[in-house]
C-alpha positions as CSV (number, residue, x, y, z in Angstrom):
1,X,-33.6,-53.0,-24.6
2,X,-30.9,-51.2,-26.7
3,X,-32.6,-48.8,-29.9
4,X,-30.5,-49.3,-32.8
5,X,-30.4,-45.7,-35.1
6,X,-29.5,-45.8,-38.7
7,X,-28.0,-43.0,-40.6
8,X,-27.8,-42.2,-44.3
9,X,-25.5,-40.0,-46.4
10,X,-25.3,-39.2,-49.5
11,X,-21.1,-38.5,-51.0
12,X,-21.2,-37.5,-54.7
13,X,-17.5,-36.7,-56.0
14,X,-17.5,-33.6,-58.4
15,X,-14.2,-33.3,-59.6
16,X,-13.9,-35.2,-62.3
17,X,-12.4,-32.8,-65.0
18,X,-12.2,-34.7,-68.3
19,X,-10.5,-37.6,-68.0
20,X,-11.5,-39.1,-64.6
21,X,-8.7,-40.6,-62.6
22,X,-6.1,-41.7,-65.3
23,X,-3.2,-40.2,-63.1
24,X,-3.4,-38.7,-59.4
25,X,-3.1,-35.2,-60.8
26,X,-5.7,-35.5,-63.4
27,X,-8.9,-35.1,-61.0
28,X,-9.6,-32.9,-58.3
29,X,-10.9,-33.9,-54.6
30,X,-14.1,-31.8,-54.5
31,X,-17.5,-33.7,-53.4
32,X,-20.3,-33.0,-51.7
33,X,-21.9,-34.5,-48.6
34,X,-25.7,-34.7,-48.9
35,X,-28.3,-35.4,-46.1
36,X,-32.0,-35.5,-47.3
37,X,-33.9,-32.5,-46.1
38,X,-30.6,-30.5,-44.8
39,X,-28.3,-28.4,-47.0
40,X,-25.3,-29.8,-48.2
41,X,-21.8,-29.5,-47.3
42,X,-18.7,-29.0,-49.5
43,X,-16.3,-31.4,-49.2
44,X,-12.8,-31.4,-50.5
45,X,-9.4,-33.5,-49.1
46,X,-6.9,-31.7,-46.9
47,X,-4.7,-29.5,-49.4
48,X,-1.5,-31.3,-48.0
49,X,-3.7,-34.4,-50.8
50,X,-4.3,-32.2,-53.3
51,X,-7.3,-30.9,-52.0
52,X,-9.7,-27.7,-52.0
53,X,-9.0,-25.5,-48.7
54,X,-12.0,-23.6,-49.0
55,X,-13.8,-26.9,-48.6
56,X,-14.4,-28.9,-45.3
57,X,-12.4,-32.0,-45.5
58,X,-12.9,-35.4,-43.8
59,X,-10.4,-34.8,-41.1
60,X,-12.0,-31.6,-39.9
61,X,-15.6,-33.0,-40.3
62,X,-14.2,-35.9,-37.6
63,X,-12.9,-33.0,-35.0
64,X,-16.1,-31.8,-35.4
65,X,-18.2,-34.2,-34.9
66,X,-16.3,-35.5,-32.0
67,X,-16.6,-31.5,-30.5
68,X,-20.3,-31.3,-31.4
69,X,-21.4,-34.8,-29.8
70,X,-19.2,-33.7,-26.4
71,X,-21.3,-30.6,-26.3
72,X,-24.8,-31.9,-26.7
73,X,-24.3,-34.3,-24.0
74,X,-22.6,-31.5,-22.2
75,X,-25.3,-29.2,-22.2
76,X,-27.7,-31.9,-22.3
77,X,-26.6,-33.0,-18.7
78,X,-26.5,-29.7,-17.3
79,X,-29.6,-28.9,-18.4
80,X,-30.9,-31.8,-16.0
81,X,-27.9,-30.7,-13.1
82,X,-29.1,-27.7,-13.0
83,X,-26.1,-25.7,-14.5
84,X,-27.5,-23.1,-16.6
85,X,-24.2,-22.1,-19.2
86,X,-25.1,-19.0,-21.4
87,X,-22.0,-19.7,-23.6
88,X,-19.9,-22.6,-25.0
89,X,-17.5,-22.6,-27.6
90,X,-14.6,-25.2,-28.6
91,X,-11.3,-25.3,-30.1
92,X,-11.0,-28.7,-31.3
93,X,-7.6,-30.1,-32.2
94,X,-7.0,-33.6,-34.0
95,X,-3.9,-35.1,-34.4
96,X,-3.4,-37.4,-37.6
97,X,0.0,-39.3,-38.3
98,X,0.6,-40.5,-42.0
99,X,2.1,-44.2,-42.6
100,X,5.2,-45.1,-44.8
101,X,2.0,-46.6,-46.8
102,X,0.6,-43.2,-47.3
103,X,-2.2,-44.7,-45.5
104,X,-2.6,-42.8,-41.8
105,X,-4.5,-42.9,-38.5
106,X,-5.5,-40.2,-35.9
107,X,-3.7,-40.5,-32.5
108,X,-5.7,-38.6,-30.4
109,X,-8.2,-35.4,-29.9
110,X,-8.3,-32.7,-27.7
111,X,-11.6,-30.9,-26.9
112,X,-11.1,-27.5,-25.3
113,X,-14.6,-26.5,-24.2
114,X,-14.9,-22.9,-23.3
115,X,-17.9,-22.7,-21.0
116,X,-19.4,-19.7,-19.8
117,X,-22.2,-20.6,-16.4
118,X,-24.4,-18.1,-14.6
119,X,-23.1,-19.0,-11.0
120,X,-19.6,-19.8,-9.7
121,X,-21.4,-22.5,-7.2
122,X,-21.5,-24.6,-10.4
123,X,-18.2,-24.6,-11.3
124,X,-17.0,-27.9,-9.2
125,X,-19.9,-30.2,-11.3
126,X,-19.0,-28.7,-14.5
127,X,-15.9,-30.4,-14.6
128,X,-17.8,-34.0,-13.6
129,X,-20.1,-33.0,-16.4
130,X,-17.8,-32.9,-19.2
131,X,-16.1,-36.2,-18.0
132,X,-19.3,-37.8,-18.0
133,X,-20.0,-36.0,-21.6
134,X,-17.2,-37.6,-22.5
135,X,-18.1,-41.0,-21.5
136,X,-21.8,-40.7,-23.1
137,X,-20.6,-39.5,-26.3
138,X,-21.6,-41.8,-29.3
139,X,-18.9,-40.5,-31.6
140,X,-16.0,-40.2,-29.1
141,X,-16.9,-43.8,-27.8
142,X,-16.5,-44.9,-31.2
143,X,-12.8,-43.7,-31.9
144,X,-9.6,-45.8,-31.7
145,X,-7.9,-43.0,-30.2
146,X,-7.8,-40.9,-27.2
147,X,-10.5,-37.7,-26.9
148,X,-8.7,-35.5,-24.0
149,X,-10.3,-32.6,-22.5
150,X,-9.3,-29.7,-21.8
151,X,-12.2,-27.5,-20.2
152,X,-12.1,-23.9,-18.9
153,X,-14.9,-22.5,-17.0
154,X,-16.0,-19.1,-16.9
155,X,-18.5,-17.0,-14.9
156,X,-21.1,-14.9,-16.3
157,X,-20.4,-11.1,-15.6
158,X,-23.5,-9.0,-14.1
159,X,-22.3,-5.6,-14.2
160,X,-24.7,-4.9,-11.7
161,X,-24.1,-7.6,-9.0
């Protein structure tokens, strides 16, 4: 029996300034992205669209969220393996390509987990573990596009041993 989840956001745009959007240079892109009971985020678009750079944009939030789901099923299923990592960190890259009408699509993402694990005899499953992350994660299996990894491994240092 398959559980179904619902989720619920909250997008308020901010940026009216007057005269609401009577021409695209009239308003700007700020909102923010509310989620009962959390604190809220400060969204803008990309500043190539006329957008707030200090803000998080849509694109980024995707990257993100793609990165964060990969890791929580990462340490999720080491956690049960038997892998105990003691650092993880990602450099998340998306790719977008803009259409002749100024519409646009990502074409891929590349996860670059940096995992840190207390013993080299690990090392071999860790790489199964992040492809089956990969295959368990809700937001990657929900993209159109490609999610690539790109994983390095590390070993915890005991100055000691």
């Amino acid at each position: 029996m398959s559980k179904t989840h619902e989720y619920q956001t909250l997008v308020e745009w901010t940026g009216n300034e007057g005269s609401g959007t009577t021409d695209y240079r009239s308003y700007n892109r700020n909102h923010t992205i509310i989620c009962e009971g959390k604190a809220a985020i400060s969204g803008s678009s990309d500043p190539a669209f006329r957008g707030d750079a200090s803000r998080h944009n849509p694109e980024e939030l995707l990257v993100a969220s793609i990165a964060s789901c990969h890791m929580l099923w990462f340490l999720h299923l080491c956690s049960q393996a038997g892998v105990v990592v003691t650092a993880y960190e990602d450099g998340a890259t998306g790719f977008m390509k803009e259409t002749a009408d100024g519409g646009g699509h990502f074409t891929g993402v590349t996860l670059r987990p940096r995992v840190t694990i207390r013993e080299k005899s690990m090392e071999a499953k860790v790489n199964d573990l992040h492809h089956q992350a990969g295959k368990l994660c809700f937001i990657a299996n929900s993209c159109n596009f490609p999610v690539r990894h790109e994983a390095i491994t590390l070993i915890e240092e005991h100055p000691y041993t």
